[in-house]
C-alpha positions in Angstrom: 13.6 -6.6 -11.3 12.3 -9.1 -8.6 10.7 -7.2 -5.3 9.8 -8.5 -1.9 9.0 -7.7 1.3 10.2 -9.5 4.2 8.6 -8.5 8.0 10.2 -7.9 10.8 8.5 -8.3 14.6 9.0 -7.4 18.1 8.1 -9.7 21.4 4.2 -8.9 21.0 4.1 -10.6 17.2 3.7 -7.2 15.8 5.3 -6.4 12.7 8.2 -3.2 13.1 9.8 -2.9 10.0 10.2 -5.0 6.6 13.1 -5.8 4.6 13.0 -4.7 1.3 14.7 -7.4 -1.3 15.5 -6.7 -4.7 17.3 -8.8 -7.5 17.6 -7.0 -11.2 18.4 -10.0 -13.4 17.7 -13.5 -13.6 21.2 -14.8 -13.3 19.7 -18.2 -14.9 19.7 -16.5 -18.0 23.0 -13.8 -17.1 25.6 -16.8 -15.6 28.5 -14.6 -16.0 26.6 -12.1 -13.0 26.6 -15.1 -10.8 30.6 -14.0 -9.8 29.3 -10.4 -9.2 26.1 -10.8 -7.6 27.2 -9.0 -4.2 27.5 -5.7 -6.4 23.8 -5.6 -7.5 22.8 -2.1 -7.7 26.5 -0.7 -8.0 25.5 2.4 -9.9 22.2 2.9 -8.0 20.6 0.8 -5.4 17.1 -0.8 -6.3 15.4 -0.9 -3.3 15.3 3.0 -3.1 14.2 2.6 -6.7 11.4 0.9 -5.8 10.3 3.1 -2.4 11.1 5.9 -4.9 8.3 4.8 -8.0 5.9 2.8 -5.7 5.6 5.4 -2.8 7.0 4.4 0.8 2.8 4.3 1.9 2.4 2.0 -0.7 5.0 -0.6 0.6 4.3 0.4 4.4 2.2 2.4 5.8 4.1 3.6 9.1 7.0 1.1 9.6 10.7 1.2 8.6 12.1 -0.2 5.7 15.5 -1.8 5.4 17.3 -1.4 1.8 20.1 -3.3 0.8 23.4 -1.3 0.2 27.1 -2.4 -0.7 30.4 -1.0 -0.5 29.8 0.8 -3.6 26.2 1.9 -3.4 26.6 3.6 -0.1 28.9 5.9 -1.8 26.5 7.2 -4.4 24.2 10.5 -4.4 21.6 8.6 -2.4 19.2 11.7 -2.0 18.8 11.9 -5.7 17.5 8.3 -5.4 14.3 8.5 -3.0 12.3 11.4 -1.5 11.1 9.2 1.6 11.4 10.7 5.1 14.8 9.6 5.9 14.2 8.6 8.9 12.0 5.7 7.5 14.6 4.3 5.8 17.1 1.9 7.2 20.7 1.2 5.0 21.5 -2.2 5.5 25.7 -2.8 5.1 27.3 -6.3 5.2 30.7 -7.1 6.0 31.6 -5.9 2.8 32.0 -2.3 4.4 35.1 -2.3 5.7 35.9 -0.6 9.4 38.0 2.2 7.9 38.0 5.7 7.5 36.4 5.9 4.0 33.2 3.7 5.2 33.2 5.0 8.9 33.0 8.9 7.3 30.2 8.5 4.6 28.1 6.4 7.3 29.0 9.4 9.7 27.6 11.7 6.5 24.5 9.5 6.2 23.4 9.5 9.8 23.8 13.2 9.9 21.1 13.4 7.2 18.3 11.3 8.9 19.0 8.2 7.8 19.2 4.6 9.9 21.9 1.7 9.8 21.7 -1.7 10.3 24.3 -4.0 9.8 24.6 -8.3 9.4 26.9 -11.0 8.1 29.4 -9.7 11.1 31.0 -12.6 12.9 31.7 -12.5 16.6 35.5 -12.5 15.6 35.1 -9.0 14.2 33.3 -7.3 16.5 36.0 -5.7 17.9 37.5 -4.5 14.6 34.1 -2.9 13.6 33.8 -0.8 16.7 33.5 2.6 14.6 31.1 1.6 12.8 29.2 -0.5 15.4 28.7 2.5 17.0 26.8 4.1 14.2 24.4 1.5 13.9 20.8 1.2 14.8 20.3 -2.6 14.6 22.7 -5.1 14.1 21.2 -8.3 12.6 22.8 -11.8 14.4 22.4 -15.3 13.1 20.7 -16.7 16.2 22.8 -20.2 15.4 25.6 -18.8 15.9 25.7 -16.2 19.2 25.1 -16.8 22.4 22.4 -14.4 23.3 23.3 -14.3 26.8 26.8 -13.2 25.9 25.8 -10.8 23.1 23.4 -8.5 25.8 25.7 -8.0 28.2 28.4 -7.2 25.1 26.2 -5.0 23.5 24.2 -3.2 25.8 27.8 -2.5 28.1 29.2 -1.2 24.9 26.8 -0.2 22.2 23.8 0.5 24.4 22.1 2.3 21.6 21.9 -0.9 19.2 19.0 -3.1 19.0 19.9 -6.5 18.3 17.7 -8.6 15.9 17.2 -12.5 15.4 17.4 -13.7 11.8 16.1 -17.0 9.8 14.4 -17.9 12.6 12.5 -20.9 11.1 9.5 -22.5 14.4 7.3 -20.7 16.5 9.1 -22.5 19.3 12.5 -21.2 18.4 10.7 -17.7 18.4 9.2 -18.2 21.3 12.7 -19.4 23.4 14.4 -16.2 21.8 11.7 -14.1 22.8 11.9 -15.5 26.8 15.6 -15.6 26.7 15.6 -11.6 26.2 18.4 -9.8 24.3 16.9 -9.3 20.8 14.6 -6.5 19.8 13.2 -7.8 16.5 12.8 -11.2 15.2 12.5 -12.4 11.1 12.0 -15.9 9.8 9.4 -17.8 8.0 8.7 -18.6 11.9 5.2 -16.8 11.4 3.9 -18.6 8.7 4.8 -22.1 9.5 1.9 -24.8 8.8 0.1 -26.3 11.8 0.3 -29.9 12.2 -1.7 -30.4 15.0 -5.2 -28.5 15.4 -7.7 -27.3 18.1 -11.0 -29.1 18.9 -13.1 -26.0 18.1 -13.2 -22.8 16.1 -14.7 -19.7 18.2 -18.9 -19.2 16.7 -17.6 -15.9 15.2 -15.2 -17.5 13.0 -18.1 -20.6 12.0 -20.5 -16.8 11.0 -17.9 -16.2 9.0 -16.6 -19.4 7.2 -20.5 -19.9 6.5 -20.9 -16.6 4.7 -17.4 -17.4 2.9 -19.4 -20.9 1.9 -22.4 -19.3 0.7 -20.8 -16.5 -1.5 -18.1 -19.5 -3.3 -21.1 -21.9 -4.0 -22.5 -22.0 -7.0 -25.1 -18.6 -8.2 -25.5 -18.0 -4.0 -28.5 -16.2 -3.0 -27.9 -12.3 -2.4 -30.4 -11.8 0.3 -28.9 -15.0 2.5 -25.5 -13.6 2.3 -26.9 -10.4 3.5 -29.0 -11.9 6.5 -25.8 -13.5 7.7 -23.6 -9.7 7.2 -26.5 -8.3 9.3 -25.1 -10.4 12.3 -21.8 -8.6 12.0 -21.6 -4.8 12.8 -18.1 -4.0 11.7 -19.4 -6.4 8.1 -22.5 -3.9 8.1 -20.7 -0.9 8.1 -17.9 -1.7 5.8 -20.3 -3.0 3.6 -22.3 0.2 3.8 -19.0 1.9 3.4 -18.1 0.2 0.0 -21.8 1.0 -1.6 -21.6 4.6 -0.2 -18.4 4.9 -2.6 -20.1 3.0 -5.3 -23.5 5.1 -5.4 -23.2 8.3 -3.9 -26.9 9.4 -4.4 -28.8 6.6 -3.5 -30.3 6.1 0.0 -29.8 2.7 1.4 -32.7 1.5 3.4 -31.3 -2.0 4.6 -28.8 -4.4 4.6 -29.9 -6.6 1.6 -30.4 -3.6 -0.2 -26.9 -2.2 0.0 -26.1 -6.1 -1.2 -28.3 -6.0 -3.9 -26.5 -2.4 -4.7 -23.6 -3.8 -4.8 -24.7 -7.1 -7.0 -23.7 -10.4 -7.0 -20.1 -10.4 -8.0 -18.7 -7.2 -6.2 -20.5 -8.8 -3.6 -18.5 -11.9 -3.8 -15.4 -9.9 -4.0 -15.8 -8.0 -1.1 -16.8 -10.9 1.3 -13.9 -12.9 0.3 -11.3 -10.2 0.9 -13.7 -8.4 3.9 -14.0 -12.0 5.6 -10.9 -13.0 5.5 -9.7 -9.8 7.2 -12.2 -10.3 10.3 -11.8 -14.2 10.2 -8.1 -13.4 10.9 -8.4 -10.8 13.4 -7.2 -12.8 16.4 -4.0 -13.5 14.4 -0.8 -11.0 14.3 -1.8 -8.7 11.2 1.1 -10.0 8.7 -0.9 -13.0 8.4 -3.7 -10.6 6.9 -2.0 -8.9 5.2 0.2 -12.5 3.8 -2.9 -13.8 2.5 -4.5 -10.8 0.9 -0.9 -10.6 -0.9 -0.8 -14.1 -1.8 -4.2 -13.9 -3.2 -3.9 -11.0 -5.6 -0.5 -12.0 -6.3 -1.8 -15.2 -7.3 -4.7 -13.6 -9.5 -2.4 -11.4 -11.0 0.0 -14.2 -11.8 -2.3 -16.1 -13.7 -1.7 -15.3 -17.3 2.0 -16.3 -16.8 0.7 -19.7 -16.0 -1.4 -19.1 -18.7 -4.2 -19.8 -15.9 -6.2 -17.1 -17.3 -9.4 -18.3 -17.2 -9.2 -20.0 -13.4 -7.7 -16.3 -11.8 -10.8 -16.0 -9.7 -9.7 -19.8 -7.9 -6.1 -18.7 -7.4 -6.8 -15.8 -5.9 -9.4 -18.3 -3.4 -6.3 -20.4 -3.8 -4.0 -17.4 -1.7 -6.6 -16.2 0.4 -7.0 -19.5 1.9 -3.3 -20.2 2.0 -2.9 -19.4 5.4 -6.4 -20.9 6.8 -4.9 -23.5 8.7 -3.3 -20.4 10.9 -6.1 -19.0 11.1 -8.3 -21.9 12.6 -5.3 -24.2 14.2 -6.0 -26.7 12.4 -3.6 -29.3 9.7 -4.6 -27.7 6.3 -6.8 -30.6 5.1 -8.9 -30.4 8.1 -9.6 -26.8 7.3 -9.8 -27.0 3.8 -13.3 -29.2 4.9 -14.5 -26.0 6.4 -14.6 -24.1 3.7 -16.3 -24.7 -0.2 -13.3 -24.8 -2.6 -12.0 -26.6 -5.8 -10.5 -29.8 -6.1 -7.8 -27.6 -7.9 -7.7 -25.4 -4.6 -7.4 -28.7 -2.0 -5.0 -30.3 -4.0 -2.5 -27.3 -4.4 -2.4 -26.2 -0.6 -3.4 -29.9 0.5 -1.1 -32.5 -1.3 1.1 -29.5 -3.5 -0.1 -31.3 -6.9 -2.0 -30.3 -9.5 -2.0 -27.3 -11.8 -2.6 -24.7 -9.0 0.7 -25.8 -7.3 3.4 -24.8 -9.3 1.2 -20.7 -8.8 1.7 -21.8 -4.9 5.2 -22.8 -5.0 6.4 -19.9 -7.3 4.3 -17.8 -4.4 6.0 -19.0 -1.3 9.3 -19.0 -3.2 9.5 -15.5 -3.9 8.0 -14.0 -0.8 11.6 -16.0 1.1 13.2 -13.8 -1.5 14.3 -16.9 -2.8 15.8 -15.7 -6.2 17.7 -18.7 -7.4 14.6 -21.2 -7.1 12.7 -17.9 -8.4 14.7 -17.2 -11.3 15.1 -21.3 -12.2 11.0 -21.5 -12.0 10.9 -18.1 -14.7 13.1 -20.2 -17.1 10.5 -23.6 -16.7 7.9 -21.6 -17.3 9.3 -19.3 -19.5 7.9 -16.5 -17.4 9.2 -12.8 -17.9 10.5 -11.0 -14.9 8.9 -7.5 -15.6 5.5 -9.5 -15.6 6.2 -11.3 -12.3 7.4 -7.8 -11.1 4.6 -6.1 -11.9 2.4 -8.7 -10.6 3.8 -8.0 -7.3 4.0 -4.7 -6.9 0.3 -4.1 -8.3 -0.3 -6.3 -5.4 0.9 -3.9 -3.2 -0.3 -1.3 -4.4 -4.4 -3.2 -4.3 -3.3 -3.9 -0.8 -3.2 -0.4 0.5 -6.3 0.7 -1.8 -8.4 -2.0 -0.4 -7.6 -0.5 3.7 -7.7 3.0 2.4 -10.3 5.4 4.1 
């Protein structure tokens, strides 16, 4: 099974809930599932699947999660299926559930245990034939294209008051941003957050140069321990998370300074840390997804790297995903911050120019975090990559991801 999560945000760039997408087979190598792709998850529905083996905590830690259901699955014993808080856990119906009785009941039945609804795919043209169940929703999900958000707000909030609308596919930071003005819509999902920077700023703030040069010093070649703890020293949030990490590490010993926990720690845990430690300061002026993208992207990328048979060079393409998102994070083209930073040649030309032998890890990255399954599933066959590896590769990613934040 293929798993992503995709974010949803509010007006203050915060994430609010993710969408949880799922795909079982590679219908590459299954054509005759390409005709019956809509029932997916018929006899049991694979996003509650995963909530139920990975832990909702694991996926988020206090948002709600949209799961994908059809006009079959919403009939089955959904209980059975995941033990999550219901009320963490919004149903998402298509236009596949049908405005009569049947649907209108069991959603009825659903909502009466806890559970949210969201619907999409709904044209304007039958909004008036879904009233019953319009009025059991709790978001309805619009193709910005294709409504007239200044008609839509004074529709719904006149007659489903209780519905928050959200914005889909929304693809520029500008269209966000005129959505967000115009008013009407609640949440907001597209690749809108993640869009490289073309144009960049004249100067990056003296924390962010602290950090980059620490991030320098740790990626050059056998760095010194004691520089790269001078430099933590000028950082009290580094100090005490670094303190934090040795504490776990070596519960008896007394630390009696700063290049002394480092030395603790040695050279390569050291390394680790910074780079994922770093990163998560460096980007603290950014909305947290991006965070939280680049730590995924990194591990994912790590983890990935025996499918690429990459083995050997896991260490750079998790640098490789960690730095995926730097021009975001400094506002400037990605060349012009790749000069910021010491990285490979391997590195600048994957996330630079998209060539070389770290690209195709970049491409299958970006790919499958869009829940892209086609290109997804065509890239497994090239490569002849096995979708329990990719699958497991992800959700271990996860799963680092909320042990690396974890008190």
């Amino acid at each position: 099974m293929l798993v992503t999560l995709i974010p949803l945000f509010d007006k203050e760039m915060s994430v609010r809930a993710y969408s949880l997408f799922t795909q079982k087979n590679n219908y590459f190598l299954n054509p005759i599932l390409q005709g019956t792709g809509s029932y997916d998850g018929a006899a049991y529905i694979p996003g509650l699947e995963v909530i139920e083996s990975m832990g909702i905590e694991t996926l988020s830690a206090d948002k709600e999660v949209f799961v994908a259901i059809n006009n079959i699955s919403i009939f089955t014993d959904i209980d059975s299926q995941c033990n999550a808080p219901h009320e963490r856990i919004v149903l998402l119906v298509d236009n596949s559930v049908k405005p009569e009785p049947m649907y209108v009941d069991r959603i009825r039945e659903l909502k009466g245990k806890g559970y949210k609804f969201a619907i999409r795919k709904l044209a304007v043209s039958q909004f008036e034939a879904y009233r019953e169940i319009l009025l059991l929703m709790d978001y309805v999900l619009l193709d910005h294209k294709k409504i007239d958000i200044t008609k839509a707000k004074i529709y719904f909030s006149s007659i489903y008051p209780n519905v928050k609308l959200c914005a889909g596919n929304i693809q520029t930071q500008e269209i966000y941003d005129v959505l967000k003005e115009d008013g009407g819509y609640e949440l907001f999902e597209g690749e809108f957050y993640r869009v490289p920077v073309t144009k960049g700023e004249t100067e990056v703030t003296p924390l962010k140069i602290n950090y980059i040069e620490l991030l320098n010093i740790v990626n050059g070649d056998d760095f010194e321990l004691t520089r790269a703890a001078d430099i933590i020293g000028r950082d009290t949030a580094l100090v005490i998370s670094l303190l934090k990490m040795v504490n776990r590490m070596s519960v008896n010993s007394e630390i009696t300074s700063i290049r002394h926990a480092a030395a603790m720690l040695g050279q390569k845990e050291l390394k680790k840390w910074i780079n994922t430690a770093v990163a998560n300061k460096l980007y603290a002026d950014k909305p947290n997804e991006i965070t939280r993208l680049s730590l995924l992207r990194a591990k994912f990328a790590e983890n990935l790297a025996t499918s690429f048979e990459l083995a050997a060079q896991a260490p750079e393409l998790f640098l490789m995903g960690l730095f995926s998102v730097l021009d975001l994070i400094l506002s400037k083209p990605m060349d012009e911050a790749l000069k910021m930073v010491q990285v490979s040649k391997e590195i600048r030309e994957a996330l630079v120019d998209h060539k070389g032998k770290f690209a195709p890890v970049m491409d299958f990255i970006t790919q499958y975090e869009c829940a892209n399954w086609q290109e997804v599933s065509r890239l497994m066959i090239l490569k002849e990559i096995d979708m329990e590896q990719v699958n497991e590769a992800y959700l271990s990613s996860l799963t680092w991801y909320r042990d690396l934040f974890a008190e």
